[in-house]
FITIGU-636740 format. One record per residue (C-alpha): residue number from 1; x, y, z; residue in three letters. Coordinates in pm, whole numbers, plus 50000, padded with zeros to 5 digits. Each point is the difference from the previous one (the first is absolute). Last residue first. Example, Ala and Ser with C-alpha at 12.3 -4.5 7.8 and 13.67 -1.06 7.14 Angstrom:
// residues 2
SITE seq    px    py    pz type
SITE   2 51367 49894 50714  Ser
SITE   1 49863 49656 50066  Ala
// end
This chain:
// residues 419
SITE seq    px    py    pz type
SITE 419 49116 55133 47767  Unk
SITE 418 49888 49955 50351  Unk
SITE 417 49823 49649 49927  Unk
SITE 416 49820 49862 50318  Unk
SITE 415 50067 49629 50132  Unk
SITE 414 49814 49762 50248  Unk
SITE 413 50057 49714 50233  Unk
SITE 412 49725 49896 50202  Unk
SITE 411 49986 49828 50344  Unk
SITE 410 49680 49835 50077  Unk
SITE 409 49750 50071 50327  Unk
SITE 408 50089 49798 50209  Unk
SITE 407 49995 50268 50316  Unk
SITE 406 50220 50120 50246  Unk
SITE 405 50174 50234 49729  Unk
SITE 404 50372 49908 49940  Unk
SITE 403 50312 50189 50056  Unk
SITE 402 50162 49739 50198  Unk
SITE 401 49996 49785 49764  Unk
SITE 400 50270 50179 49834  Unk
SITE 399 50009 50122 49622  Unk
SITE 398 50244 49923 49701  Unk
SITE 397 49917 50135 49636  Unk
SITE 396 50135 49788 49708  Unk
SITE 395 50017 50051 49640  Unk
SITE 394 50039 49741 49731  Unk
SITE 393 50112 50132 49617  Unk
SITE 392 49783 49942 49684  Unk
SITE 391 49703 50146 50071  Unk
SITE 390 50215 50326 50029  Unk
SITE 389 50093 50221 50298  Unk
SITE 388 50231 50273 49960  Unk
SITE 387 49982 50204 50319  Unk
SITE 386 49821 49900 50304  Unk
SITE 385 49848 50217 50244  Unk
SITE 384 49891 49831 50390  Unk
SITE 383 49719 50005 50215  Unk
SITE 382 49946 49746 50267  Unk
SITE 381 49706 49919 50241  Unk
SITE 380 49729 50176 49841  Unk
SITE 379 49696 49901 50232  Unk
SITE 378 49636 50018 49839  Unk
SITE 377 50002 49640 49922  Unk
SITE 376 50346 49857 50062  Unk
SITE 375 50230 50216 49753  Unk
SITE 374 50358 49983 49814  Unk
SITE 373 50016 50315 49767  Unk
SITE 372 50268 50029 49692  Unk
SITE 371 50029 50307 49874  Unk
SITE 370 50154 50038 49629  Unk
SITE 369 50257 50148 49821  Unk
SITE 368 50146 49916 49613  Unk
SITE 367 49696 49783 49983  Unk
SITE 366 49922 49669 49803  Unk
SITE 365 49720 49819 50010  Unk
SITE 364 49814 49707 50166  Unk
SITE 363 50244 49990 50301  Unk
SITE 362 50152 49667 50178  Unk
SITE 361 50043 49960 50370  Unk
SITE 360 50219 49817 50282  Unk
SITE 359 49883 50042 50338  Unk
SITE 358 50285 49981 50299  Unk
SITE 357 49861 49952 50303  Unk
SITE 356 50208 50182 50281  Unk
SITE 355 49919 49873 50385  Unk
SITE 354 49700 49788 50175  Unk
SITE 353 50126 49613 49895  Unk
SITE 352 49770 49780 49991  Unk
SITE 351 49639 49985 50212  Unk
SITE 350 49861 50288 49721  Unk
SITE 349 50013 49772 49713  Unk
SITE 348 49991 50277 49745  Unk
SITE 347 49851 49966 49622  Unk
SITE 346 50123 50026 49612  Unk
SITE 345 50371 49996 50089  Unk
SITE 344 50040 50144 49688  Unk
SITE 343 49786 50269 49826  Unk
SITE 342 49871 49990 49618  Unk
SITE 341 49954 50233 49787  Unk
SITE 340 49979 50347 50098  Unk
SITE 339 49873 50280 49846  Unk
SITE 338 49680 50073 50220  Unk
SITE 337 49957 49682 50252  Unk
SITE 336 50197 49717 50141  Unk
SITE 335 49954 49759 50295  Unk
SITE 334 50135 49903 50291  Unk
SITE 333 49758 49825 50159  Unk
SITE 332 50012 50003 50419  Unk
SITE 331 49959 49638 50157  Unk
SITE 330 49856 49997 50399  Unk
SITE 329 49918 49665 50145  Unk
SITE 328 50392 49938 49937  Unk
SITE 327 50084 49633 49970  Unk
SITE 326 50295 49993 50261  Unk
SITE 325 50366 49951 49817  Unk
SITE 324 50207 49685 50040  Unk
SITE 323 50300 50037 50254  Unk
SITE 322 50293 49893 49894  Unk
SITE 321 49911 49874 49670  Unk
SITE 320 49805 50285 49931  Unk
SITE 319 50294 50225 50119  Unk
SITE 318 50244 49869 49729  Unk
SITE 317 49692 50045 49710  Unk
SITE 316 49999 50387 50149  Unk
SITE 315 50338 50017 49921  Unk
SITE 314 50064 49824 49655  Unk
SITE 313 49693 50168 49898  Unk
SITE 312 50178 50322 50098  Unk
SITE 311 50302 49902 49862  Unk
SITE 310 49747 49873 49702  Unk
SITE 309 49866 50417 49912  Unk
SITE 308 50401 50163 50014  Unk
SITE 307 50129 49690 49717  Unk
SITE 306 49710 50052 49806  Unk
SITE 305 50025 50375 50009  Unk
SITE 304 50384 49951 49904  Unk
SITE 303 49888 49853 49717  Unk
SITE 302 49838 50285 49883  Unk
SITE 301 49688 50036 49778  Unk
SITE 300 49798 49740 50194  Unk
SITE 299 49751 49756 49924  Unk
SITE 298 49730 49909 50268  Unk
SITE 297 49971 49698 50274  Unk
SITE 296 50213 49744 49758  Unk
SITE 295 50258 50306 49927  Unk
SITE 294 50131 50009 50321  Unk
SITE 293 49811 49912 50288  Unk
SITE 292 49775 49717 50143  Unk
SITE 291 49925 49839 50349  Unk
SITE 290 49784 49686 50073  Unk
SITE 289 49979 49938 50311  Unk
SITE 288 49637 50077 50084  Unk
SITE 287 49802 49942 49689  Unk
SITE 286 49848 50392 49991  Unk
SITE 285 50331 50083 49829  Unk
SITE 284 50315 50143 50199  Unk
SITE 283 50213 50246 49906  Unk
SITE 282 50008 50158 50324  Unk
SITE 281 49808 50309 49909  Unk
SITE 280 49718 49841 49851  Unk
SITE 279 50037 49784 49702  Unk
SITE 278 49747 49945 49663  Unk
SITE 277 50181 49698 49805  Unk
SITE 276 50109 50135 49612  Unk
SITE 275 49781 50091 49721  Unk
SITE 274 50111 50373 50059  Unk
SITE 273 49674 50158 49944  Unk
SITE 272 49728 49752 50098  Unk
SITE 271 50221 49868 50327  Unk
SITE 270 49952 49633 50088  Unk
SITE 269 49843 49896 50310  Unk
SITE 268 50175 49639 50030  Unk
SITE 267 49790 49658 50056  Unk
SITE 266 50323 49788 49965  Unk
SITE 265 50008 49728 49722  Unk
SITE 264 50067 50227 49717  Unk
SITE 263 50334 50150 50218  Unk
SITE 262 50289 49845 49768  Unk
SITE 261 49841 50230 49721  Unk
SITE 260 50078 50299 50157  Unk
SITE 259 50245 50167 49730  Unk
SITE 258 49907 50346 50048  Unk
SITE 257 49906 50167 49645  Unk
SITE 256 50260 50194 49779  Unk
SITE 255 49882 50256 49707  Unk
SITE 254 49987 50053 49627  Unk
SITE 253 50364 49964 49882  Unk
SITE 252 49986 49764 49749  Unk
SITE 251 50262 49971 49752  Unk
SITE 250 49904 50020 49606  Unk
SITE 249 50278 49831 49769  Unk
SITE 248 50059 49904 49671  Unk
SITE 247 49880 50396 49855  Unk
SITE 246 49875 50177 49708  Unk
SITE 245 49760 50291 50173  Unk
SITE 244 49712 50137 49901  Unk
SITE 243 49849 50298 50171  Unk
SITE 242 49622 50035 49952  Unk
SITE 241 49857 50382 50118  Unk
SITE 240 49680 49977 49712  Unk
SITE 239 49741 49840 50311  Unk
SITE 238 50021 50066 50349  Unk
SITE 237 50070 49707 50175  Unk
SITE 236 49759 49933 50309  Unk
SITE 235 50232 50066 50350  Unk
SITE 234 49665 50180 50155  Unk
SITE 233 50251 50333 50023  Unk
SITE 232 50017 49955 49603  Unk
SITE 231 50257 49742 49832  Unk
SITE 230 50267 50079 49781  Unk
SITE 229 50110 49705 49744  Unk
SITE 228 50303 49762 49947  Unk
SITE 227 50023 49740 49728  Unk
SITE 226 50259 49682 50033  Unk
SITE 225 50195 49823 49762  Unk
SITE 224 50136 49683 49920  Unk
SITE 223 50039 49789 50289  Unk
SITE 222 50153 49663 49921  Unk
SITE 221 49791 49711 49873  Unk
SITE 220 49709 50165 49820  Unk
SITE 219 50039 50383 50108  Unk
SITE 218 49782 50296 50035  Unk
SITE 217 49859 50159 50330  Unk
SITE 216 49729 50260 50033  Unk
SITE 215 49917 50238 50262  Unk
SITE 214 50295 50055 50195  Unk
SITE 213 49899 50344 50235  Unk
SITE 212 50073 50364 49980  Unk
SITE 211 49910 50237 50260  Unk
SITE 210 50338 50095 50050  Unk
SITE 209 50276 49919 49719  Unk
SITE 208 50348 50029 50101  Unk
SITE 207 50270 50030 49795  Unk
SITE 206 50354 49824 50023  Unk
SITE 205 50232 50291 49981  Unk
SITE 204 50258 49790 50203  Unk
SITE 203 50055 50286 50258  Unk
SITE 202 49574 50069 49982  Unk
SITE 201 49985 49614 50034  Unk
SITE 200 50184 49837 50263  Unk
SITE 199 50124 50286 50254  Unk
SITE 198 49740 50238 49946  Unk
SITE 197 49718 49753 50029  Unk
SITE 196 50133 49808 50274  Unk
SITE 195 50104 50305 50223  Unk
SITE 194 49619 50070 49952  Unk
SITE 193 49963 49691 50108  Unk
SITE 192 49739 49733 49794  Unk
SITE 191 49626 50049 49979  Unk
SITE 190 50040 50252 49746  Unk
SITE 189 49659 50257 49965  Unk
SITE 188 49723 50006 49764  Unk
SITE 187 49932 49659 50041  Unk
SITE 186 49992 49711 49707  Unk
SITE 185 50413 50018 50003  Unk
SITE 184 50204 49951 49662  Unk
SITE 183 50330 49993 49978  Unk
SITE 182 50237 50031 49722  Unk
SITE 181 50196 49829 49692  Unk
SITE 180 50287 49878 50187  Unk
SITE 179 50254 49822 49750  Unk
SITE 178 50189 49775 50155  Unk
SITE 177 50397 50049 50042  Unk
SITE 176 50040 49873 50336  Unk
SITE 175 49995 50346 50168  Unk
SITE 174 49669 50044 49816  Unk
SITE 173 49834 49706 50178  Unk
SITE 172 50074 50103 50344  Unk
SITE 171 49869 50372 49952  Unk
SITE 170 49659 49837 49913  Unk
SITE 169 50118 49725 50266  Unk
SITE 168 49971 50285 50234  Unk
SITE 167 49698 50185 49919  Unk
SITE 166 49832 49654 49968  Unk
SITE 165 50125 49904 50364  Unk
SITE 164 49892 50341 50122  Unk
SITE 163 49621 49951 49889  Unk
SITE 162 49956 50201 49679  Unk
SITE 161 49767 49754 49790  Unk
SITE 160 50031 49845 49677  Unk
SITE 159 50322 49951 49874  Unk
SITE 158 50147 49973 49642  Unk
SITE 157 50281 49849 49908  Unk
SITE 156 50194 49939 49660  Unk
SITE 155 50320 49760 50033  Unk
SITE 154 49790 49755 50276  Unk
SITE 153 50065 49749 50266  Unk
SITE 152 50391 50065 50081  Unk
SITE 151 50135 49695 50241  Unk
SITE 150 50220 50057 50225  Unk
SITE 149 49872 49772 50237  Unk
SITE 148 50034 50207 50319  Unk
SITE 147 49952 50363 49838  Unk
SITE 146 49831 49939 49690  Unk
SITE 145 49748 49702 50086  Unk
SITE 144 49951 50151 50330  Unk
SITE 143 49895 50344 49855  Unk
SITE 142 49775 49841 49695  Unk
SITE 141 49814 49823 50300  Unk
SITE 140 50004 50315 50140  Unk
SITE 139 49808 50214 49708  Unk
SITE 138 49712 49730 50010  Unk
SITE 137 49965 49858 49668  Unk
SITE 136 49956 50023 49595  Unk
SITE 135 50193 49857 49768  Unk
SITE 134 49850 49673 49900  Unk
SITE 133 49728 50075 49770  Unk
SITE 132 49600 50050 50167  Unk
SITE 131 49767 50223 49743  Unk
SITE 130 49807 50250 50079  Unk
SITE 129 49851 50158 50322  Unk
SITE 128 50166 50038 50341  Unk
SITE 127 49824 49845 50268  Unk
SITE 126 50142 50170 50290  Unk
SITE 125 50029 49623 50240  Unk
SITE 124 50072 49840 49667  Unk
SITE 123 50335 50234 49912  Unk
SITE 122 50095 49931 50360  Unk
SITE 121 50028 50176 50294  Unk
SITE 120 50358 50014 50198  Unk
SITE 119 50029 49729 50313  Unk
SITE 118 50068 50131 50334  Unk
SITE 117 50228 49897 50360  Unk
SITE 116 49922 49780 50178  Unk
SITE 115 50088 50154 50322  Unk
SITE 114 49743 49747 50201  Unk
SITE 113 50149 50033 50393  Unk
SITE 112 49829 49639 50191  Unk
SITE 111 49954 49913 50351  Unk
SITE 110 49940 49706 50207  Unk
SITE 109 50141 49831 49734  Unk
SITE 108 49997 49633 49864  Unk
SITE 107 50201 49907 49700  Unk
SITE 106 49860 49734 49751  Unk
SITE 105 50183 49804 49726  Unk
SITE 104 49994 49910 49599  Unk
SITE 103 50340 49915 49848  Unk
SITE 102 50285 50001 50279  Unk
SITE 101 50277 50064 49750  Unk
SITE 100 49809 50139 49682  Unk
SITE  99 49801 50245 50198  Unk
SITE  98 49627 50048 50154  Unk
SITE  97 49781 50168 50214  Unk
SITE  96 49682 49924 50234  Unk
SITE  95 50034 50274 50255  Unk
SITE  94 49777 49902 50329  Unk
SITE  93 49909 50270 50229  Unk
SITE  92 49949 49932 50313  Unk
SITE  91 49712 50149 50291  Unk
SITE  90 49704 49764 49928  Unk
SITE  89 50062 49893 49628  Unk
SITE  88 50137 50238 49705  Unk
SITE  87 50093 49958 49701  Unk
SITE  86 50269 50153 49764  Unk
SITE  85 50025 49849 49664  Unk
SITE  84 50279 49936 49716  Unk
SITE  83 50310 50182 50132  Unk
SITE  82 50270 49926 49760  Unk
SITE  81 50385 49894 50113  Unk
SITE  80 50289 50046 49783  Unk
SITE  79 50173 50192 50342  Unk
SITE  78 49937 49887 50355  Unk
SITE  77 50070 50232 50271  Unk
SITE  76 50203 49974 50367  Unk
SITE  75 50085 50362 50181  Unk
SITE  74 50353 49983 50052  Unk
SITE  73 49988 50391 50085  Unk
SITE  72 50312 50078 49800  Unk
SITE  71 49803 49825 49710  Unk
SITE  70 49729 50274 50043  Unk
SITE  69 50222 50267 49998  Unk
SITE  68 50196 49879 49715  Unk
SITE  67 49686 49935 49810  Unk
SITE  66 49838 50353 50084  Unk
SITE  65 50281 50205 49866  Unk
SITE  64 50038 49773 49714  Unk
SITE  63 49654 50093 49854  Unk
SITE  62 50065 50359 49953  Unk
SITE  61 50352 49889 49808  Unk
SITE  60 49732 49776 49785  Unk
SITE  59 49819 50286 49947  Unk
SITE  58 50201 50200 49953  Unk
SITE  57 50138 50300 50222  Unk
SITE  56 49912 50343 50082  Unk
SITE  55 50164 50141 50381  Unk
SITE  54 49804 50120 50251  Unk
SITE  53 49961 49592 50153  Unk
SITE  52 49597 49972 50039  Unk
SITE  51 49886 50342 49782  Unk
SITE  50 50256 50014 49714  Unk
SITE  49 50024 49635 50020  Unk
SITE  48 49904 49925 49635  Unk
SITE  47 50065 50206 49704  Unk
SITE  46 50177 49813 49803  Unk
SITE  45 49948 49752 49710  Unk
SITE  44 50072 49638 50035  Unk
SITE  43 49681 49879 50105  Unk
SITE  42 49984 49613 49964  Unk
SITE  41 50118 49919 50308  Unk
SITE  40 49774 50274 50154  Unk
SITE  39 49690 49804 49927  Unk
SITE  38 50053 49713 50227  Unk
SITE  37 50360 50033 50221  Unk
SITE  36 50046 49671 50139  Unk
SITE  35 50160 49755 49758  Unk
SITE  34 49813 49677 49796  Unk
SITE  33 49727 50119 50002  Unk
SITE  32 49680 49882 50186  Unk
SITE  31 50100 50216 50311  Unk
SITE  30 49935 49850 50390  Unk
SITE  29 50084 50172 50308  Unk
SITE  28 49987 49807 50336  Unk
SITE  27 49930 50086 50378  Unk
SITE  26 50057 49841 50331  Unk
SITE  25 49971 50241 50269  Unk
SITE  24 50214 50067 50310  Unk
SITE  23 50318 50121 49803  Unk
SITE  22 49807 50279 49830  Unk
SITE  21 49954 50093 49677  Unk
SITE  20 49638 50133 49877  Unk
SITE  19 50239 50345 49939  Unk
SITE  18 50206 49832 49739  Unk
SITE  17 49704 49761 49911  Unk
SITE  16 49820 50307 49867  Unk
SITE  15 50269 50176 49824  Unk
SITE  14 50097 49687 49830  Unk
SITE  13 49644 49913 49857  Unk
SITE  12 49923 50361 49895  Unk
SITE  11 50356 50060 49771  Unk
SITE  10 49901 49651 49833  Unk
SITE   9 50038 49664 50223  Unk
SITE   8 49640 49903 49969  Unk
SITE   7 49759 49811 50270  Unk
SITE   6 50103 50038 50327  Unk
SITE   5 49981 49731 50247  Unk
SITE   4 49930 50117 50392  Unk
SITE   3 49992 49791 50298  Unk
SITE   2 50082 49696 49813  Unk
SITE   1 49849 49628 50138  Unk
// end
């Protein structure tokens, strides 16, 4: 019997069994590649670290940090090893998983950390229209191929979407001698970095088209062609704006959904907006145990947001163990309202922990300023001006228990354009 297993040895998976840790408890990490590291491994560019170590690394020098750490701390794992199915019966969780040596096995847990991690969309899940050649997938499958196989999957690329890993394998794919024919992005803003859209396409002069979306694809065998055409706010094409395009390639970059699929057997509150588990403050789910962070709970910009969100999974999942929380008669929502997205935690357990709660939040548009209001019914409880928030980019606003109303009323999270 474990105390704690997490599930995923990416930037979220390390963090949180760095601070789970301790030399009283009995905890395991397990990664279905075949190195710890995940996503990073495969993300050569820069630009990470700027927030966790002040410097900008890799990826995989990103990654590193973590690994040494957490191979300083002894801390056992398994690597090659799939999680199939978590259950649980009474008080345990059982792990059914699997890997060439020990073939199919259980683990038992009193606890369990999911950083899982996320899986891009698909060219079925947005139904694009036209015919269906080889040359056309998700923008990182093109980036692992390239940077750990070294294998180049197109000569004349086009990609659909501005999410940052399509900004960057836009940039990617020139450096290797493709041809880069643009980008096309169905909203009327990037959903990528700014520093992603400077960086990787206005230096490259790879344009940009907003409000533009694939709407018919050529090709027999290989990809042939593709037509691009600007759609009205209700995202219907507006006809006489077709944009061919003679391409082999079209990458997908059209959004990243929490990979929770270990968790179908478990009766989890799922969040409508970020597809992943709803959490309160603790990173727990409503199936007591069961903690979740990183990009399985909702998909970060940063990496060094994942890495900040499952210490404190790590943590609170450490004190569980310890001492498992009270069921709190009393749950606050956290909820949010004009120009905001989504909010995460999405409620309060107010038996655990009465200090800082940090809420993570997404706007619906862009603003150079903006105030952003934290509230319990008629209370304001923080107030605070942002500059230069974008759909694109996570924003957090931190607030004490303390401060609350003696009520239940929910907790909303709100934003006001200046200019």
């Amino acid at each position: 019997m474990k105390d704690i297993v997490v599930i995923g040895g990416g930037a979220g998976g390390l963090a949180a069994a760095l601070e789970a840790n301790d030399s009283t408890l009995d905890l395991l990490l397990i990664e279905r590649e075949k190195h710890l590291g995940g996503i990073l491994n495969q993300c050569i560019h820069n630009g990470f670290g700027l927030t966790e170590f002040d410097e900008e690394l890799t990826g995989p020098e990103y990654a590193d940090r973590f690994i040494d750490a957490f191979h300083q701390e002894n801390i056992p794992y398994l690597l090659e090893t799939t999680v199939l199915e978590i259950r649980k019966e009474a008080d345990v969780f059982f792990i059914e998983a699997s890997n060439q040596q020990k073939g199919l096995f259980t683990i038992k847990t009193k606890t369990v950390i999911l950083s899982s991690g996320c899986y891009e969309r698909t060219r079925g899940q947005i139904q694009l229209p036209g015919d269906r050649p080889k040359g056309i997938m998700p923008a990182g499958s093109a980036q692992r191929y390239l940077n750990m196989e070294g294998y180049l999957v197109g000569k004349r690329v086009f990609i659909l979407g501005s999410g940052d890993i399509g900004l960057i394998m836009a940039r990617r794919m020139k450096l290797e001698g493709a041809k880069v024919l643009g980008v096309a992005e169905i909203m009327p803003y990037s959903n990528g970095l700014t520093r992603n859209i400077v960086q990787c396409l206005d230096d490259y002069e790879i344009p940009l088209y907003l409000s533009h979306t694939v709407t018919n694809i050529v090709g027999k065998d290989r990809l042939e062609s593709i037509t691009i055409s600007k759609v009205n706010e209700q995202f219907k094409k507006i006809e006489g704006t077709d944009k061919n395009f003679d391409v082999d390639t079209l990458l997908l970059s059209v959004g990243l959904i929490p990979d929770t699929m270990v968790l179908e057997s478990l009766n989890i509150d799922f969040h409508p907006k970020t597809r992943g588990p709803k959490v309160d403050q603790t990173y727990q789910t409503n199936v007591e145990g069961l903690f979740v962070c990183g990009n399985g709970l909702h998909v970060h910009d940063l990496v060094d947001y994942v890495s900040q969100e499952s210490r404190r999974a790590g943590k609170f999942a450490k004190m569980f163990v310890q001492k498992p929380f009270e069921k709190s008669k009393r749950t606050i929502e956290i909820q949010g309202k004009s120009n905001i997205h989504y909010v995460m935690p999405s409620s309060l357990n107010l038996n655990v922990d009465k200090g800082e709660v940090q809420c993570s939040y997404r706007v619906t548009k862009k603003a150079e300023v903006g105030t952003v209001t934290l509230s319990q019914g008629n209370t304001v409880i923080k107030t605070a001006k942002v500059r230069f928030m974008a759909p694109a980019e996570m924003e957090h606003i931190t607030f004490s228990m303390r401060d609350l109303a003696n009520t239940v009323d929910p907790i909303t999270v709100s934003m006001e354009v200046v200019k």
